[in-house]
C-alpha positions as CSV (number, residue, x, y, z in Angstrom):
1,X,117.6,-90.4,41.1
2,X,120.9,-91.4,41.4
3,X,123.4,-91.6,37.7
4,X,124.3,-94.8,36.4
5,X,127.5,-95.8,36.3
6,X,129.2,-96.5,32.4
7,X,131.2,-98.5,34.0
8,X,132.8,-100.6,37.5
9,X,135.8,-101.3,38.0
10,X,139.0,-101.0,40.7
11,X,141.6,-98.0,40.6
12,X,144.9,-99.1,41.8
13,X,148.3,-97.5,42.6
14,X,150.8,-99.8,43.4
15,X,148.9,-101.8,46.6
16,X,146.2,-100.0,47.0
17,X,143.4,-100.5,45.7
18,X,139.5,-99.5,45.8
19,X,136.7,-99.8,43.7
20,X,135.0,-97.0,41.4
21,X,132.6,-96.1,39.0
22,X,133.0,-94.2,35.8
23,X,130.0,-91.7,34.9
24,X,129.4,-89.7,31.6
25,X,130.3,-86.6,32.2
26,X,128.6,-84.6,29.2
27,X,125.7,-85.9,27.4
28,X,123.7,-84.3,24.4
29,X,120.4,-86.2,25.5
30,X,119.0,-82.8,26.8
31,X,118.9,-81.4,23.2
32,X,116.0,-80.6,20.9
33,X,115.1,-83.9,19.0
34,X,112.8,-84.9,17.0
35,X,111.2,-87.9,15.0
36,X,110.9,-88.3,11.4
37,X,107.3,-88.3,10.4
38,X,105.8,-89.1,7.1
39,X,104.5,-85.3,6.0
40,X,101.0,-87.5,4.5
41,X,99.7,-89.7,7.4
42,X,101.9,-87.6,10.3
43,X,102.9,-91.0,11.3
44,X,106.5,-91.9,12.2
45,X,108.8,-93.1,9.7
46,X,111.2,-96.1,11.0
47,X,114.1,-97.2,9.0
48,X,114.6,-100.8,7.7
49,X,118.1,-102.8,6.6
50,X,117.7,-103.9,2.8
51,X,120.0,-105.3,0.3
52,X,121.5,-102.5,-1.9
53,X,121.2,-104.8,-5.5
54,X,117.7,-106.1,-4.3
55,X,116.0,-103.9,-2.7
56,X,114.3,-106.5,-0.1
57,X,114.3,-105.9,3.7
58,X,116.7,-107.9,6.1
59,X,116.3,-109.8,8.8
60,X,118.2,-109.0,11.5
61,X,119.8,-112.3,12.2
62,X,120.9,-112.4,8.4
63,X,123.3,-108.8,9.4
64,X,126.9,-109.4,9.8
65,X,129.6,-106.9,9.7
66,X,132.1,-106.8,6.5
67,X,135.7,-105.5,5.6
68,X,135.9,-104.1,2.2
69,X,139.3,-105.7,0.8
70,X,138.4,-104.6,-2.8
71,X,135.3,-103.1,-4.7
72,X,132.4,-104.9,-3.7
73,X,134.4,-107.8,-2.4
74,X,134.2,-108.0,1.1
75,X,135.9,-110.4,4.1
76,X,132.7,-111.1,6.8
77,X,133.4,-110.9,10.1
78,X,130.6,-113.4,12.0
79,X,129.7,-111.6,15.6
80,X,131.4,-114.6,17.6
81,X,135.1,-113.7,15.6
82,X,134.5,-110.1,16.8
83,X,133.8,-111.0,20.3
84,X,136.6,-113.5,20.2
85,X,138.9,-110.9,19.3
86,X,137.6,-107.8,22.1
87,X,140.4,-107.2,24.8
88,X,140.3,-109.6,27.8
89,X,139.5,-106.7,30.7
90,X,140.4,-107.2,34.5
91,X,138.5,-103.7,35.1
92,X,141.5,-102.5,36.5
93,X,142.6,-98.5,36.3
94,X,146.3,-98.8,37.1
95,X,147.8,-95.6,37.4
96,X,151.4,-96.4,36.4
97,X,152.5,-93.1,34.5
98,X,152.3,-89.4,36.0
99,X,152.5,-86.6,34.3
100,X,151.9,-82.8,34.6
101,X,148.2,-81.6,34.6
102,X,148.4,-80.6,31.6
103,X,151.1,-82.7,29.8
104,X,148.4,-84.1,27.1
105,X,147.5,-81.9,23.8
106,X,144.0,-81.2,23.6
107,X,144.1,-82.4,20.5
108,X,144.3,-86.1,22.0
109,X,141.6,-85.2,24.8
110,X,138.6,-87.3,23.6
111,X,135.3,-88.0,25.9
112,X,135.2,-86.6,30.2
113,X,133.8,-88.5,32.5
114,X,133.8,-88.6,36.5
115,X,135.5,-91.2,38.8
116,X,133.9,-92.0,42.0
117,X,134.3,-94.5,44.6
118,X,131.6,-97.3,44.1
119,X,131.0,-97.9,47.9
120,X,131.2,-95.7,51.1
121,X,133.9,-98.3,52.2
122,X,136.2,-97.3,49.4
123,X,135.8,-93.5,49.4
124,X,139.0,-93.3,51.8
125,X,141.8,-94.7,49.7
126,X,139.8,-93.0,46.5
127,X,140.4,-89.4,48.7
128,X,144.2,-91.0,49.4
129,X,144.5,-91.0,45.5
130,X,142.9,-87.7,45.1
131,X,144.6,-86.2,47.4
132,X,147.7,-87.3,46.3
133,X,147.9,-86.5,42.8
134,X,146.1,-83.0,43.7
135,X,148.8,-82.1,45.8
136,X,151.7,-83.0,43.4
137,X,149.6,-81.4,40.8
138,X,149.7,-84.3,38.2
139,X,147.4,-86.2,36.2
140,X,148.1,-90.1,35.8
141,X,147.9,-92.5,32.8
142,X,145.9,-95.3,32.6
143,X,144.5,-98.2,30.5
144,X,141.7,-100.5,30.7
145,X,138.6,-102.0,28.2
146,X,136.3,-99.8,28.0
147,X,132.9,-100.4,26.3
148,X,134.8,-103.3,24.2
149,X,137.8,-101.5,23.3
150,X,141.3,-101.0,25.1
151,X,141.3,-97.2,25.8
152,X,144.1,-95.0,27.3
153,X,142.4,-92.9,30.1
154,X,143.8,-89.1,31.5
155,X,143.2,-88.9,35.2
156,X,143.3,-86.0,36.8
157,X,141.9,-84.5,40.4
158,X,139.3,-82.2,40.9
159,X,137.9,-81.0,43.8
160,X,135.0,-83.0,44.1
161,X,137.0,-86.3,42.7
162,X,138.3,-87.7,39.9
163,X,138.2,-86.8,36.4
164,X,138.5,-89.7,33.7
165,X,139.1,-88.6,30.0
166,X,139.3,-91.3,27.2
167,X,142.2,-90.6,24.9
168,X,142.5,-90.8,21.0
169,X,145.2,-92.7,19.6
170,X,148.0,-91.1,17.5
171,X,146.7,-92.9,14.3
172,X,143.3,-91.1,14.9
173,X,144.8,-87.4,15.1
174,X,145.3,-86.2,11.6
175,X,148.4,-84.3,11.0
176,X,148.2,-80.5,11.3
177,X,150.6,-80.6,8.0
178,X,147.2,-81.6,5.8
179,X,145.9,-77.8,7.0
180,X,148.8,-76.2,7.5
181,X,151.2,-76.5,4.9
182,X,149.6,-74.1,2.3
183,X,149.8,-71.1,4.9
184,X,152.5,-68.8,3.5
185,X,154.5,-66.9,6.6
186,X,153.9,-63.0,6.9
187,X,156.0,-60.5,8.6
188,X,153.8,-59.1,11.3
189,X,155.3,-56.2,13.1
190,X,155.3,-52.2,13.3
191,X,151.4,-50.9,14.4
192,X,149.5,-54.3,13.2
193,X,151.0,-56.1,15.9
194,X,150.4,-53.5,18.5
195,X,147.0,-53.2,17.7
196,X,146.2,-56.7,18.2
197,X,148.3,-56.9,21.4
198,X,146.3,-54.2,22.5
199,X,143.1,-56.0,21.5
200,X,143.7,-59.0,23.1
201,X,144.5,-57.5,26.5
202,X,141.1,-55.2,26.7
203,X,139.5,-58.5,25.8
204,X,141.5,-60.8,28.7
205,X,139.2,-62.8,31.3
206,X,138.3,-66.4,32.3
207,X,136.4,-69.3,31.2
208,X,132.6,-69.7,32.0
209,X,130.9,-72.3,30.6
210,X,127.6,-70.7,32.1
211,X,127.7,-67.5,29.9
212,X,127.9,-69.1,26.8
213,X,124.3,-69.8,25.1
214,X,123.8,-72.6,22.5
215,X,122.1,-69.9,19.9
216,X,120.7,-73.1,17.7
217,X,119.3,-75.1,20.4
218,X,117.3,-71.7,21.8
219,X,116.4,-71.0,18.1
220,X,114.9,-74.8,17.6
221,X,113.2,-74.4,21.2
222,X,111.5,-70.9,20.5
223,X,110.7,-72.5,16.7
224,X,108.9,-75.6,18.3
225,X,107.2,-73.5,21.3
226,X,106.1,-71.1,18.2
227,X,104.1,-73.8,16.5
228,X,102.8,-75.3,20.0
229,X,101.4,-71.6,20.3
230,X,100.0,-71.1,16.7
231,X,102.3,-67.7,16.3
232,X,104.8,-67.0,14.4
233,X,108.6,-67.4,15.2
234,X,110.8,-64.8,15.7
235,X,112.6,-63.0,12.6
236,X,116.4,-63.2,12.6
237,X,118.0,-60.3,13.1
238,X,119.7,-59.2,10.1
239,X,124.2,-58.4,10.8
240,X,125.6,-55.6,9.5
241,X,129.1,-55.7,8.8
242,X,131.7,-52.9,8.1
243,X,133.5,-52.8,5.5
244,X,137.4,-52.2,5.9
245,X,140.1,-51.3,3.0
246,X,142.8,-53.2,4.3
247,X,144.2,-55.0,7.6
248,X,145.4,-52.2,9.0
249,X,142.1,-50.3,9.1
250,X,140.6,-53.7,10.2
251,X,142.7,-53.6,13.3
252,X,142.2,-49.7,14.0
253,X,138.6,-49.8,14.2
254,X,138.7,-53.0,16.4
255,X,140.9,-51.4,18.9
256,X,138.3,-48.6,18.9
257,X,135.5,-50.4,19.2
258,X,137.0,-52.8,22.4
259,X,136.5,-52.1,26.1
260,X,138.7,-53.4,28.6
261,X,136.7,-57.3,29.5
262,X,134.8,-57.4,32.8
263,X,136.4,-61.2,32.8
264,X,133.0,-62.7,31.1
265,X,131.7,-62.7,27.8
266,X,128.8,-60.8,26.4
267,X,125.7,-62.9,26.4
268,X,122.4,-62.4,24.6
269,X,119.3,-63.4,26.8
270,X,117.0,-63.4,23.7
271,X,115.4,-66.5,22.9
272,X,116.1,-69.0,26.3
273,X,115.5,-72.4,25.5
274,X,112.1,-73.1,26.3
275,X,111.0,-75.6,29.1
276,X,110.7,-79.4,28.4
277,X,107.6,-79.7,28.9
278,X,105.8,-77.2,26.6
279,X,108.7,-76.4,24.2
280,X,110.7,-80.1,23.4
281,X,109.4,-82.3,21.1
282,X,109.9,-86.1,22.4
283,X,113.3,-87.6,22.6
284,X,115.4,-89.7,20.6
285,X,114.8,-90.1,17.2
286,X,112.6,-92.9,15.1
């Protein structure tokens, strides 16, 4: 079954033109979920709107969306002045600004999805594009309305196509000075510094998604596949951690205990998520 496109639109650079299709990129919907159920009856539990002075359910047509200007005061916005004031769109990418690959922090990086060409008839000038910004090795900047709200969008090439990444907006990034500014600065140097040199470079290698298991979702899998099977789950191993005096000894028995990296991480193969269909309870929650 083919994705559906989020969104259809036209990616331009300067004349030319071609229509695409943004598609979600990574998704959470093939994680363990589960329903609330009332412990009593084993029947689901669904959640209902009510007043908080009264107490009484609300009709849905009797909902409206409200800015808190003062303590308990409120300005209510009706859904036709929200509508009203949502971005006209022309469902236009125009790729205007260039920059280098990676020119953005990651900081501002916010949700990936992939560009494709929406027809076979377009897939020529979308390669064009591609190939263009792949071989300059840049990423271009873009803006359009996306899912009712103007969004600034990172475009970069991959091999395949296009990548699309929604932006956040400087007044969403909190300033690192809120963290930051209590750290006191150290004077790190002599052995301490060598040792960790040294640890990092045993430990060098690449990035691979695939070796990296989500412990938590395997844990809920093998919990839920436990209870289909009437045994019990799995104890949790117990760590054991070493105790060091000071930094220094911290360091010295870390650059013992690393071996030069193979390039991957170590992964456990305990506890694999259990198939779908014997281990994963029903999606999305009541």
């Amino acid at each position: 079954m083919a994705p559906r496109a989020n969104w259809k639109g036209y990616l331009k650079v300067g004349e030319l033109s071609c229509p695409v299709a943004l598609y979600t990129a990574a998704s959470t919907s093939d994680r363990v979920s589960f329903h609330i159920i009332n412990r009593e009856t084993g029947n689901r539990v669904h959640r209902q709107m009510v007043d908080a002075e009264t107490g009484r359910e609300i009709d849905s047509e009797d909902i409206v969306k409200g800015f808190e200007v003062a303590s308990g005061e409120y300005v209510i916005l009706e859904p036709e002045e929200i509508k009203a004031a949502v971005p006209e769109s022309d469902k236009t990418l125009s790729l205007e600004t260039f920059i280098p690959c990676n020119g953005v922090d990651t900081l501002y990086l916010d949700r990936p999805y992939y560009l494709a060409p929406a027809d076979k008839p377009s897939a020529e000038i979308f390669e064009l594009i591609r190939k263009g910004l792949q071989e300059k090795d840049v990423a271009a900047l873009a803006r359009t309305v996306l899912f009712r709200r103007l969004r600034t969008l990172l475009i970069r090439p991959s091999n395949e196509g296009l990548i699309a990444t929604t932006l956040n907006y400087d007044y969403e990034v909190r300033s690192s000075k809120e963290v930051f500014s209590d750290i006191k600065e150290f004077k790190i140097e002599g052995e301490m510094l060598d040792l960790a040199r040294h640890i990092i470079d045993t430990k060098k290698g690449e990035f691979d998604p695939t070796e990296f298991d989500d412990r938590y979702e395997a844990a809920l899998a093998e919990l839920v596949r436990a209870k289909i099977e009437g045994r019990k789950p799995p104890k949790k191993p117990k760590r054991e951690e070493k105790k060091v005096s000071n930094l220094l000894d911290a360091l010295r028995q870390s650059a013992r205990g690393s071996a030069p990296s193979t390039g991957k991480p170590q992964r456990k193969t305990a506890h694999k998520t259990a198939p779908r269909k014997t281990a994963a309870p029903q999606r999305k929650a009541g």
